[in-house]
PDB file of N, H, CA, C and O in Angstrom:
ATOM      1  N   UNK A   1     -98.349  65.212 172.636  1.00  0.00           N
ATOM      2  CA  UNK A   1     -99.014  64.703 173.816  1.00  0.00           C
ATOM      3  C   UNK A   1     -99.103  65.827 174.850  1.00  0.00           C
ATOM      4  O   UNK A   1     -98.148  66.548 175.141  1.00  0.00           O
ATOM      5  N   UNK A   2    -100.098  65.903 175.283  1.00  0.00           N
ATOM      6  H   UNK A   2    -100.874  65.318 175.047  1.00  0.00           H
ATOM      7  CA  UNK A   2    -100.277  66.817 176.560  1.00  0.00           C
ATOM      8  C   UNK A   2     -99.841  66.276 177.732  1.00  0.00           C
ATOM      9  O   UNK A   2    -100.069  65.153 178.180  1.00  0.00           O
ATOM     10  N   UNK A   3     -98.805  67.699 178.471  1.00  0.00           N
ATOM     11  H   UNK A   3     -98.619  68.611 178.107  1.00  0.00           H
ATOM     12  CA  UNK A   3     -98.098  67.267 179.518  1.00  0.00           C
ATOM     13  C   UNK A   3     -99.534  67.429 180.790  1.00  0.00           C
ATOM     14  O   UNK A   3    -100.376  68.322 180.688  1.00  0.00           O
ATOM     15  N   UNK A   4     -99.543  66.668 181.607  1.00  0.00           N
ATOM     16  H   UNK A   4     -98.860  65.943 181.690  1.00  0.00           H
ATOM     17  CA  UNK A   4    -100.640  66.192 182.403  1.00  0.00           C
ATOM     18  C   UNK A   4    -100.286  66.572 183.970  1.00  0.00           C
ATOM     19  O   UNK A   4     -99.427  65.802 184.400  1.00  0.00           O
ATOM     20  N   UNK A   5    -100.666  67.437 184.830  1.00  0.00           N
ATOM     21  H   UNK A   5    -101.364  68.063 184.481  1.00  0.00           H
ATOM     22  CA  UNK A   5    -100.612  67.878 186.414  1.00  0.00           C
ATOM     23  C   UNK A   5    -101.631  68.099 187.303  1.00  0.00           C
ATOM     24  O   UNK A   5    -102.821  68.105 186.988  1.00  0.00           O
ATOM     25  N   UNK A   6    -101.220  68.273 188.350  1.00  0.00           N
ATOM     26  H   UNK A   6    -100.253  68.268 188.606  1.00  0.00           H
ATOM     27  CA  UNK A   6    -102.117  68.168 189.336  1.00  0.00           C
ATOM     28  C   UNK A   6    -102.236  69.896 189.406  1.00  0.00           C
ATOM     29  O   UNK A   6    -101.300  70.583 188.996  1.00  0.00           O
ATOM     30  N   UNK A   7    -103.121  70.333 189.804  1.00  0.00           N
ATOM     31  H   UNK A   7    -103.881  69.775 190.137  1.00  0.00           H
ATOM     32  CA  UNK A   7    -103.307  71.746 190.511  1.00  0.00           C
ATOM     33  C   UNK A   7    -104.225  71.420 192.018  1.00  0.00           C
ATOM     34  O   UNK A   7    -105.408  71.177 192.259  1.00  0.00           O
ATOM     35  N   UNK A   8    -103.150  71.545 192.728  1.00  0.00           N
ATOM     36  H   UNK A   8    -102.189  71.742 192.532  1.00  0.00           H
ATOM     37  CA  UNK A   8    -103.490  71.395 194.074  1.00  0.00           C
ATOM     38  C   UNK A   8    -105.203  72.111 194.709  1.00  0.00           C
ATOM     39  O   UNK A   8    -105.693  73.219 194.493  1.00  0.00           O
ATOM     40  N   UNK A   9    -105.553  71.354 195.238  1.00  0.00           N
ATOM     41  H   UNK A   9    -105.155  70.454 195.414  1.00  0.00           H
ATOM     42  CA  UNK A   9    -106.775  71.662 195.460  1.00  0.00           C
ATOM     43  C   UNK A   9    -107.651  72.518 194.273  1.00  0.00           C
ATOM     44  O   UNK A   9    -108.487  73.397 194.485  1.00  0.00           O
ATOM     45  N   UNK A  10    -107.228  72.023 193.051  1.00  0.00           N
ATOM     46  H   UNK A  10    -106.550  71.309 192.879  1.00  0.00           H
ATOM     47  CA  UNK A  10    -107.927  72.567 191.763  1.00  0.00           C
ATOM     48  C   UNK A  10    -109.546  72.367 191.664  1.00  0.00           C
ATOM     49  O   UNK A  10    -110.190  72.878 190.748  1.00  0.00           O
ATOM     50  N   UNK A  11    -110.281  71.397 192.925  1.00  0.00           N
ATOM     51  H   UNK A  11    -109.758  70.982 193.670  1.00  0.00           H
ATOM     52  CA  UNK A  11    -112.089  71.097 193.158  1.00  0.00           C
ATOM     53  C   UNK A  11    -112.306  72.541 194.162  1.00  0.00           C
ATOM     54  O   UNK A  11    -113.407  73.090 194.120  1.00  0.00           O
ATOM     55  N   UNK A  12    -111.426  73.002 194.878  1.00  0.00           N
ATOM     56  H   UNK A  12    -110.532  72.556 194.913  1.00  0.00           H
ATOM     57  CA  UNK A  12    -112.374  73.817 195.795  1.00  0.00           C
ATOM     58  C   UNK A  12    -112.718  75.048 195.128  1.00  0.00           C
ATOM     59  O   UNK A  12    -112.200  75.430 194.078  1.00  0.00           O
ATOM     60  N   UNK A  13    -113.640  75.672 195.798  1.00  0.00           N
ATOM     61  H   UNK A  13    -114.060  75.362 196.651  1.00  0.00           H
ATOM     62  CA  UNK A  13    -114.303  76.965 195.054  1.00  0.00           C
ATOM     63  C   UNK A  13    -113.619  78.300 195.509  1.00  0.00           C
ATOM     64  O   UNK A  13    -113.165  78.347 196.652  1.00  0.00           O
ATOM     65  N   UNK A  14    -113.523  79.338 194.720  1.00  0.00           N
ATOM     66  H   UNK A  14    -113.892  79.300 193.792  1.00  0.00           H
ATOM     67  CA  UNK A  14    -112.809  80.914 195.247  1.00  0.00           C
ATOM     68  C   UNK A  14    -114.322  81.562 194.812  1.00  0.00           C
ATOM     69  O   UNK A  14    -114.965  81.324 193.790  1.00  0.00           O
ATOM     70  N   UNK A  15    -114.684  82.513 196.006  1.00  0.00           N
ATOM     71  H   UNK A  15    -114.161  82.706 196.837  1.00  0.00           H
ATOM     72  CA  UNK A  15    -115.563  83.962 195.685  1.00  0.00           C
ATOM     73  C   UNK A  15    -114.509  85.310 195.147  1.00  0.00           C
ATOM     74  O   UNK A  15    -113.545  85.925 195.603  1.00  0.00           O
ATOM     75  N   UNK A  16    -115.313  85.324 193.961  1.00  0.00           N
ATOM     76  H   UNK A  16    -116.096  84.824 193.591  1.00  0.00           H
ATOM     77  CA  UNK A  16    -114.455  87.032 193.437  1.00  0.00           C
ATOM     78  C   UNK A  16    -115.535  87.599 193.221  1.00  0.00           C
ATOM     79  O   UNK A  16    -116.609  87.077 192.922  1.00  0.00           O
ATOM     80  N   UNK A  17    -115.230  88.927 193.397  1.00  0.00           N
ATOM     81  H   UNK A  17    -114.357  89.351 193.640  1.00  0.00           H
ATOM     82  CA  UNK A  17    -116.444  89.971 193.396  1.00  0.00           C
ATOM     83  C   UNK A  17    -115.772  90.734 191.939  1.00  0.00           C
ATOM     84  O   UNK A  17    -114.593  91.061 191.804  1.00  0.00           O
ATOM     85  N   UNK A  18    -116.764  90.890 191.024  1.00  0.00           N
ATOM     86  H   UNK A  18    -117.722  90.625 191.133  1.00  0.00           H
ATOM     87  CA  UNK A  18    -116.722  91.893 190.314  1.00  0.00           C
ATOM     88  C   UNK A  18    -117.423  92.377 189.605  1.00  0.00           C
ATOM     89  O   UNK A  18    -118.349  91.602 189.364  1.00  0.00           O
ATOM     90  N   UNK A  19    -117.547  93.627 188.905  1.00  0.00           N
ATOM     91  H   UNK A  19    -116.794  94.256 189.100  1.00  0.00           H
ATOM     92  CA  UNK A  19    -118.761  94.288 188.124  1.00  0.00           C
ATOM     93  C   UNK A  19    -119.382  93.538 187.167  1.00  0.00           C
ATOM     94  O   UNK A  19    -118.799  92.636 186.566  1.00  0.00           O
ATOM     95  N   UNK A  20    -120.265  93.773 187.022  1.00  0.00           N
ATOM     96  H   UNK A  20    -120.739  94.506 187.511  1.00  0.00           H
ATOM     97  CA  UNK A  20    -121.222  93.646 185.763  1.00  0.00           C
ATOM     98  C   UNK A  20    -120.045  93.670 184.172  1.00  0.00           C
ATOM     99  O   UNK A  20    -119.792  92.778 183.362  1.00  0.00           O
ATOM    100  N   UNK A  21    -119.682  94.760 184.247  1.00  0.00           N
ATOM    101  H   UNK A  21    -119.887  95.484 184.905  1.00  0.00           H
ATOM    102  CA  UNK A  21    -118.841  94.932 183.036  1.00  0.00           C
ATOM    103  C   UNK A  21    -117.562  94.093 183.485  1.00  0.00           C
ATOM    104  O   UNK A  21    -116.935  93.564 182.567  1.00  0.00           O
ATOM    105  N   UNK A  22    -117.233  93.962 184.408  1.00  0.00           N
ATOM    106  H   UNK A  22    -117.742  94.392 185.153  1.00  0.00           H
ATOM    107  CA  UNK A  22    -115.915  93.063 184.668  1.00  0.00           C
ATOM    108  C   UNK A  22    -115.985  91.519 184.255  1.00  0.00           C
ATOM    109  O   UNK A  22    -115.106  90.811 183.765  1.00  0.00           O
ATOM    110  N   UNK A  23    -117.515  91.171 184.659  1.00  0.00           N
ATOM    111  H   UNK A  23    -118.230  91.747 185.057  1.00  0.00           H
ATOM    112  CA  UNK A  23    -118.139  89.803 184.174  1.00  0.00           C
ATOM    113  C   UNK A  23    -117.906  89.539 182.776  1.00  0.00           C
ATOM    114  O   UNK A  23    -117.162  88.748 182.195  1.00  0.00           O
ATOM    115  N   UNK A  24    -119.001  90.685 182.261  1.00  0.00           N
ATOM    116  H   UNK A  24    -119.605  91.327 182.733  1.00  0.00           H
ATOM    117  CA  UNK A  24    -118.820  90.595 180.733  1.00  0.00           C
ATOM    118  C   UNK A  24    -117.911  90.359 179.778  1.00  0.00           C
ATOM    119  O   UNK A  24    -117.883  89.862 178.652  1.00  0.00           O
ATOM    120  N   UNK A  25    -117.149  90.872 180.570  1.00  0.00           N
ATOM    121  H   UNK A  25    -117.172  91.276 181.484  1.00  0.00           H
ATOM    122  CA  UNK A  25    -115.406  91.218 179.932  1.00  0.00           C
ATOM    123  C   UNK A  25    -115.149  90.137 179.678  1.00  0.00           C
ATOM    124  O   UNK A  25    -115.094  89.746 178.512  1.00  0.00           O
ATOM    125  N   UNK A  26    -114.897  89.277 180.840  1.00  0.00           N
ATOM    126  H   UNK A  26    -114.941  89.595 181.787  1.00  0.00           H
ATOM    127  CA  UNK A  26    -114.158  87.902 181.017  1.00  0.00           C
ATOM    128  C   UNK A  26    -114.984  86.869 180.282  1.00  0.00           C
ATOM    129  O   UNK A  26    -114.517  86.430 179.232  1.00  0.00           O
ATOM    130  N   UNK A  27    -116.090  86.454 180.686  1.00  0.00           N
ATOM    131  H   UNK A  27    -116.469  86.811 181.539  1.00  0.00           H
ATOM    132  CA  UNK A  27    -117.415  85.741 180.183  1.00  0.00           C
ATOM    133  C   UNK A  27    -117.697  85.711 178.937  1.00  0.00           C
ATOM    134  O   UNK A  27    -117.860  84.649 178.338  1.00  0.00           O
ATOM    135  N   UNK A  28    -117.803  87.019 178.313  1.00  0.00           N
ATOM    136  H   UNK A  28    -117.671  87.882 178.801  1.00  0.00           H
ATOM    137  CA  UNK A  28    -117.984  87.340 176.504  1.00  0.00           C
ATOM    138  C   UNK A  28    -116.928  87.505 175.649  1.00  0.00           C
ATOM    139  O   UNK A  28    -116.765  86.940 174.567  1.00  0.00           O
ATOM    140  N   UNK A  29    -116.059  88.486 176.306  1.00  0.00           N
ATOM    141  H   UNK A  29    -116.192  88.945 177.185  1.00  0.00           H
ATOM    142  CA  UNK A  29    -114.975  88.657 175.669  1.00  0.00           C
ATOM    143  C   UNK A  29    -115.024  90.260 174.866  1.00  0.00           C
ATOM    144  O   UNK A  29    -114.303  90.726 173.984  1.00  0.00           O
ATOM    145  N   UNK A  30    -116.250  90.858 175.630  1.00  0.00           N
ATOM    146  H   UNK A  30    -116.836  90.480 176.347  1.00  0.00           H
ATOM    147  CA  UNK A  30    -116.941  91.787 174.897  1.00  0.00           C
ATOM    148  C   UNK A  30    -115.628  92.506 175.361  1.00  0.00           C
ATOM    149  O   UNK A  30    -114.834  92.120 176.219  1.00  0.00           O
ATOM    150  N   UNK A  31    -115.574  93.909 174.411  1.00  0.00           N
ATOM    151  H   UNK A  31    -116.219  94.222 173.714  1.00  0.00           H
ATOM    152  CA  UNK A  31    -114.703  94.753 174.713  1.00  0.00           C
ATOM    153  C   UNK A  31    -115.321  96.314 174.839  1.00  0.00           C
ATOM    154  O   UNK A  31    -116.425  96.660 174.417  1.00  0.00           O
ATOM    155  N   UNK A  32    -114.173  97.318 175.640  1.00  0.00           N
ATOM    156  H   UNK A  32    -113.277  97.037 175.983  1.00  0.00           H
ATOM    157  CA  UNK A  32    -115.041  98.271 176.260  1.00  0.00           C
ATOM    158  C   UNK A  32    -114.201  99.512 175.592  1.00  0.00           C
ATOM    159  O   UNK A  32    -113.436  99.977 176.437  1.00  0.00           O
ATOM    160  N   UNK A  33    -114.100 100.274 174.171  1.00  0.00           N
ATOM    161  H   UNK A  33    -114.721  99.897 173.485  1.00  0.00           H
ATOM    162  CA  UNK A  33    -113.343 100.753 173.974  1.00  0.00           C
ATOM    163  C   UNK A  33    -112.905 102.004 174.947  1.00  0.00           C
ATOM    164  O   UNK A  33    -111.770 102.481 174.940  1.00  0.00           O
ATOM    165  N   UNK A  34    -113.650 102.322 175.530  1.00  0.00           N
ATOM    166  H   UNK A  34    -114.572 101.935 175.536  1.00  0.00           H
ATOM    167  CA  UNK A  34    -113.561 103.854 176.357  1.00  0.00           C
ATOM    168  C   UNK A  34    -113.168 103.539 177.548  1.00  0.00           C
ATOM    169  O   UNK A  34    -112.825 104.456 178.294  1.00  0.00           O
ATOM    170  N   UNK A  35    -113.117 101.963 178.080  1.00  0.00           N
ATOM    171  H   UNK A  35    -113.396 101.219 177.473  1.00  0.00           H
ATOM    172  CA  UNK A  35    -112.436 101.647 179.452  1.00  0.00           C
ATOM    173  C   UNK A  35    -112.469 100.262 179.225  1.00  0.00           C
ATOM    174  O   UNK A  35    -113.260  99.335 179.404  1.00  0.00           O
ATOM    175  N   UNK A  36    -111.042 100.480 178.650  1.00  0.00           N
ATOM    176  H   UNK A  36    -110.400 101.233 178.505  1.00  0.00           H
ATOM    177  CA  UNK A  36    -110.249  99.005 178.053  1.00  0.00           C
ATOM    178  C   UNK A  36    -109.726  98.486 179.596  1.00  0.00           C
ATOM    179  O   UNK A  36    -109.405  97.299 179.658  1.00  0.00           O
ATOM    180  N   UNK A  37    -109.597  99.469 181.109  1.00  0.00           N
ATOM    181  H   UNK A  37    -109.858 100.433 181.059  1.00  0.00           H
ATOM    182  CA  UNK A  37    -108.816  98.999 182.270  1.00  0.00           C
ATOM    183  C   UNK A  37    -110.151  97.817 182.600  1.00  0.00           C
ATOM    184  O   UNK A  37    -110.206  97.344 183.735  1.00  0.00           O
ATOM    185  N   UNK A  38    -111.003  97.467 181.740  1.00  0.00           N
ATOM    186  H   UNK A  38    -110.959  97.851 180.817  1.00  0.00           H
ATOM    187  CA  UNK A  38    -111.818  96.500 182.843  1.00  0.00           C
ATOM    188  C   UNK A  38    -111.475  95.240 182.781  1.00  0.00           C
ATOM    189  O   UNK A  38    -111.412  94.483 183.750  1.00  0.00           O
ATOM    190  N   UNK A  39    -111.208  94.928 181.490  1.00  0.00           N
ATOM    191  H   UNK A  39    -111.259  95.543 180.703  1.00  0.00           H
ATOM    192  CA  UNK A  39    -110.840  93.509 181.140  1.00  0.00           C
ATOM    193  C   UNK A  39    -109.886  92.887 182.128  1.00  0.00           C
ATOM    194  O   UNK A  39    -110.005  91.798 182.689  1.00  0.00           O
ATOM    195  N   UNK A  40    -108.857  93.828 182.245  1.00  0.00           N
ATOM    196  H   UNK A  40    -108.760  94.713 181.789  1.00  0.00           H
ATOM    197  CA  UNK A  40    -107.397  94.083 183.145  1.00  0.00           C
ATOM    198  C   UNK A  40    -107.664  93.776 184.264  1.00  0.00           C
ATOM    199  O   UNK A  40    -107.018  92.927 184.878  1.00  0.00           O
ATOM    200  N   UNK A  41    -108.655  94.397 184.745  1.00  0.00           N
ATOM    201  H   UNK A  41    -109.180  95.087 184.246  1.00  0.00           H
ATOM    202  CA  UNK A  41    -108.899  94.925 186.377  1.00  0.00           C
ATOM    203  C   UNK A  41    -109.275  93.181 186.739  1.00  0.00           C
ATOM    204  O   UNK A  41    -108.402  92.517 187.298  1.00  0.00           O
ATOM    205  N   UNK A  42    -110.628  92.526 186.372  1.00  0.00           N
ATOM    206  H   UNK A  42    -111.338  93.065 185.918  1.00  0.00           H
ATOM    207  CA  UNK A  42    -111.083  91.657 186.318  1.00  0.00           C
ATOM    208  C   UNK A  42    -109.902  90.415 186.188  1.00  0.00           C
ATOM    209  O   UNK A  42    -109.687  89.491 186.972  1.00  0.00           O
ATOM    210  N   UNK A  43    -109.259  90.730 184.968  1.00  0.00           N
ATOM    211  H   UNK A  43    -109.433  91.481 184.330  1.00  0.00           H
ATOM    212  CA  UNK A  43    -107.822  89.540 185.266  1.00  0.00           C
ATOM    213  C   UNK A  43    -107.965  89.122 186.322  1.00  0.00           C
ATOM    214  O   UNK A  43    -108.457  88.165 186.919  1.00  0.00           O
ATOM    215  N   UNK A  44    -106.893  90.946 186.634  1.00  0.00           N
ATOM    216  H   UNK A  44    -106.493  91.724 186.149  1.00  0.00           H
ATOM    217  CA  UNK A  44    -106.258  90.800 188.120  1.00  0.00           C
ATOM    218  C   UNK A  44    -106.797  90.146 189.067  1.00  0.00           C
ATOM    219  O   UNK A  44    -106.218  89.341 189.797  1.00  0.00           O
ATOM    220  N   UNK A  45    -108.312  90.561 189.118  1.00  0.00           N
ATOM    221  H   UNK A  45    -108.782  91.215 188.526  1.00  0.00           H
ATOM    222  CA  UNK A  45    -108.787  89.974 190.278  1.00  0.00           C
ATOM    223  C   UNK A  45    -108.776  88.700 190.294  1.00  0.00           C
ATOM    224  O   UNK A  45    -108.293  88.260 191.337  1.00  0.00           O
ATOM    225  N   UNK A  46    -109.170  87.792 189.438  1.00  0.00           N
ATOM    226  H   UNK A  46    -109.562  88.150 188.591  1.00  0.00           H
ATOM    227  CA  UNK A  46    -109.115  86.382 189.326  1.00  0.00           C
ATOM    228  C   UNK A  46    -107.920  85.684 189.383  1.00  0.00           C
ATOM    229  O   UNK A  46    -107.902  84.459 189.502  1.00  0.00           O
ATOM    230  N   UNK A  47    -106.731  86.489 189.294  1.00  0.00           N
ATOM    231  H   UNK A  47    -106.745  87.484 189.198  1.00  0.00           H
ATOM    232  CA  UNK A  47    -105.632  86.279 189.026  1.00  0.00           C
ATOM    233  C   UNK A  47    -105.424  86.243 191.161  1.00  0.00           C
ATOM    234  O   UNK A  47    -105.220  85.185 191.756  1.00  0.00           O
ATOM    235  N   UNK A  48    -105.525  87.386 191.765  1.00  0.00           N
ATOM    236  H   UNK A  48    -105.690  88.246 191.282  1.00  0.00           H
ATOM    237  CA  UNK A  48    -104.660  87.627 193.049  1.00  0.00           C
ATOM    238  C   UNK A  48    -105.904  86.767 193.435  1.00  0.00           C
ATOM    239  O   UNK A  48    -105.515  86.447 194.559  1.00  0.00           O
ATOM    240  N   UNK A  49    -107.035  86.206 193.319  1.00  0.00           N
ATOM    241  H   UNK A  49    -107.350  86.465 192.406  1.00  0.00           H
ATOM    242  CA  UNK A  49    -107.623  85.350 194.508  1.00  0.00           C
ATOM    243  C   UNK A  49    -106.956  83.867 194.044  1.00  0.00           C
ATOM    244  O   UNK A  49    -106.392  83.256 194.952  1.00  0.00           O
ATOM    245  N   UNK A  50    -106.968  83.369 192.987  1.00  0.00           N
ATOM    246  H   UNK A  50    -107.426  83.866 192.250  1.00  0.00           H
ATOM    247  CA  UNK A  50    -106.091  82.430 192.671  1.00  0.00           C
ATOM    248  C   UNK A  50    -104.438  81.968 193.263  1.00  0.00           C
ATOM    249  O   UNK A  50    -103.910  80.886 193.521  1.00  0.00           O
ATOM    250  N   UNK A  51    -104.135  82.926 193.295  1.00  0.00           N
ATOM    251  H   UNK A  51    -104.564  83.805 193.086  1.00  0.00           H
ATOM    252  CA  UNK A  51    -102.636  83.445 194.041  1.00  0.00           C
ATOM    253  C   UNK A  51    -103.281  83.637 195.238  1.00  0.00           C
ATOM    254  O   UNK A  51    -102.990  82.590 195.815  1.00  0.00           O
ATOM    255  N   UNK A  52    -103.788  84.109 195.808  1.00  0.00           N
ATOM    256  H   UNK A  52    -104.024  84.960 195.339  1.00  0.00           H
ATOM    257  CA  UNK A  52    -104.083  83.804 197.613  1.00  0.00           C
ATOM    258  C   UNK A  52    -104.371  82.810 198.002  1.00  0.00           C
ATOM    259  O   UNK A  52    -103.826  82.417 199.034  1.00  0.00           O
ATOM    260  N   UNK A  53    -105.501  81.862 197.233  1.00  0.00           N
ATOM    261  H   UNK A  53    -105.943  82.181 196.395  1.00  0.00           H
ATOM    262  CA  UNK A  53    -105.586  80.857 197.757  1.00  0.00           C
ATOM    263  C   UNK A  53    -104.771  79.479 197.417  1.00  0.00           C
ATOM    264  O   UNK A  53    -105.132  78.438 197.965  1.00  0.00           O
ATOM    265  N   UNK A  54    -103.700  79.485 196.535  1.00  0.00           N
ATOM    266  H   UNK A  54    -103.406  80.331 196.090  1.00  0.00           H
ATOM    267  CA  UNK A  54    -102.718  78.936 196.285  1.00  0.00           C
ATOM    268  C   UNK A  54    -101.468  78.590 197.376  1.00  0.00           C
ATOM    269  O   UNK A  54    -100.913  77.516 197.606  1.00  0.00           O
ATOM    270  N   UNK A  55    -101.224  80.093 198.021  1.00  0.00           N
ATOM    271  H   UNK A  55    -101.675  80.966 197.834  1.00  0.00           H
ATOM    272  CA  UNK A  55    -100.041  80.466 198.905  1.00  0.00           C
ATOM    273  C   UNK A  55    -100.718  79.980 199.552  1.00  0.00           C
ATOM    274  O   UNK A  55    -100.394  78.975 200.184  1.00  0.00           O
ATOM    275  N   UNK A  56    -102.281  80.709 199.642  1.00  0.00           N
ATOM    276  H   UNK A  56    -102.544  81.526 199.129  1.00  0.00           H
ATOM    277  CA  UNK A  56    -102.623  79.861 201.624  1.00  0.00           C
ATOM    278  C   UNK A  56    -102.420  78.930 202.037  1.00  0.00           C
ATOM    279  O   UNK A  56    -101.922  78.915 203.163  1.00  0.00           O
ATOM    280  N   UNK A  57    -102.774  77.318 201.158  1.00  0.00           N
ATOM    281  H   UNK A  57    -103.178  77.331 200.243  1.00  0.00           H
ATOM    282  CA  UNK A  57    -102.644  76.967 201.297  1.00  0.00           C
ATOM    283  C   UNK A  57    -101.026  76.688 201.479  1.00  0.00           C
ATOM    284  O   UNK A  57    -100.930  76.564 202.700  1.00  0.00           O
ATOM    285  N   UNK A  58    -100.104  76.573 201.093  1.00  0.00           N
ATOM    286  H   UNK A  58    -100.182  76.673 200.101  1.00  0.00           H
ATOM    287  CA  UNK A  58     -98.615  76.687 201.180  1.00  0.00           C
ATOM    288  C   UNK A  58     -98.411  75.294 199.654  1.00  0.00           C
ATOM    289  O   UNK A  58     -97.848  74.208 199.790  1.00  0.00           O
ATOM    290  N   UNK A  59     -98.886  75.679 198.702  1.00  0.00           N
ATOM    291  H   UNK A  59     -99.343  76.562 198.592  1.00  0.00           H
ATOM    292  CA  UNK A  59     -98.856  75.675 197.359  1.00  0.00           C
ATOM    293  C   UNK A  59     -98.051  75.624 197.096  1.00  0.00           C
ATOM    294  O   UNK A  59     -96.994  75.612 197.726  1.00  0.00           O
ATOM    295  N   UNK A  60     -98.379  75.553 195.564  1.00  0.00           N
ATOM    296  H   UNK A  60     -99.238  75.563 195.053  1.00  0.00           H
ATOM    297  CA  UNK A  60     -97.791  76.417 194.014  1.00  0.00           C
ATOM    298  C   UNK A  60     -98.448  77.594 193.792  1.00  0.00           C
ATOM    299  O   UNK A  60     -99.615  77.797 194.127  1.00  0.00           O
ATOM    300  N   UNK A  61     -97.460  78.679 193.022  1.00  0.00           N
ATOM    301  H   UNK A  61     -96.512  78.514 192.750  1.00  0.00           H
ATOM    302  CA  UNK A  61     -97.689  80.211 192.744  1.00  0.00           C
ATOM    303  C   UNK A  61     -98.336  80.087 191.548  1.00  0.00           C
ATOM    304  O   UNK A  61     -97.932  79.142 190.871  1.00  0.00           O
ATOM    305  N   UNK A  62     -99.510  80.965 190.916  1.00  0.00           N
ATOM    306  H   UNK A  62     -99.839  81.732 191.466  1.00  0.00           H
ATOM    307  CA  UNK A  62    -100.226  80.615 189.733  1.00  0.00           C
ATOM    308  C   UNK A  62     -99.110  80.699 188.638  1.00  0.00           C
ATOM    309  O   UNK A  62     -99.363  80.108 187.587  1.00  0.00           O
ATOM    310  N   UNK A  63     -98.104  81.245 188.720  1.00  0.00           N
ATOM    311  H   UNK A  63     -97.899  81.724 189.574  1.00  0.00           H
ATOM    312  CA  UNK A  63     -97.188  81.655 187.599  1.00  0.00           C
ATOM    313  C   UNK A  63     -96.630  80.419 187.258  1.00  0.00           C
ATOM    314  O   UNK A  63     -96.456  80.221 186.056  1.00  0.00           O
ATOM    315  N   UNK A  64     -96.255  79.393 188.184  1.00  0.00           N
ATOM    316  H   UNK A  64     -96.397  79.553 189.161  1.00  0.00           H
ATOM    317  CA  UNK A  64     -95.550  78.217 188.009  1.00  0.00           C
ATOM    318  C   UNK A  64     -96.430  77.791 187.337  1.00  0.00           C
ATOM    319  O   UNK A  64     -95.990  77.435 186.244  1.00  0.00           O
ATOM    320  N   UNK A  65     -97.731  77.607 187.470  1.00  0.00           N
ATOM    321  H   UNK A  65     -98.088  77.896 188.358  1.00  0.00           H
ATOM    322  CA  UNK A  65     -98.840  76.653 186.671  1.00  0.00           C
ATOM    323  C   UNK A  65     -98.896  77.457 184.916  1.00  0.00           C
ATOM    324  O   UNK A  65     -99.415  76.866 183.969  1.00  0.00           O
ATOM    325  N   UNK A  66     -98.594  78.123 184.856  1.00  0.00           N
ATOM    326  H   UNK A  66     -98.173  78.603 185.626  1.00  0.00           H
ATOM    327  CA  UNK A  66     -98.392  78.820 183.940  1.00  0.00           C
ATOM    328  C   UNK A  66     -97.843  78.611 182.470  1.00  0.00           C
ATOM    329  O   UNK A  66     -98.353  78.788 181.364  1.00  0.00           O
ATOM    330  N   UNK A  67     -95.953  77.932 183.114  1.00  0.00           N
ATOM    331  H   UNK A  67     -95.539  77.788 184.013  1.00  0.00           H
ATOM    332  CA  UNK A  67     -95.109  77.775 182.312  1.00  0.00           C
ATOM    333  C   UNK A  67     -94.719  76.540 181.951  1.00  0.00           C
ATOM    334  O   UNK A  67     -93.833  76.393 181.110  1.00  0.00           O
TER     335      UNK A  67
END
């Protein structure tokens, strides 16, 4: 059975900015052998606006949602 939660304000929207190839990355899954840091980079980013707007609000940390 799937354990079932809330993610606090999980309807509102986050803006992340990122490249073309950062898109791709995430979106396709395409891979970049000569600059494998994009996939990464792109995470991150989705990762720390997730985590900002988590704390802002005075949240849960994405890591907790995690485990």
């Amino acid at each position: 059975m799937e354990k079932m939660f809330a993610i606090p304000h999980g309807d509102d929207v986050i803006t992340i900015q990122l490249t073309v190839k950062e898109a791709i990355a995430l979106g396709t899954g395409e891979k970049f052998p000569k600059a494998s840091y994009i996939a990464a980079s792109a995470r991150s980013k989705v990762k720390r606006q997730v985590t900002d707007k988590l704390l802002s609000e005075g949240s849960v940390s994405y890591e907790s949602l995690m485990h």
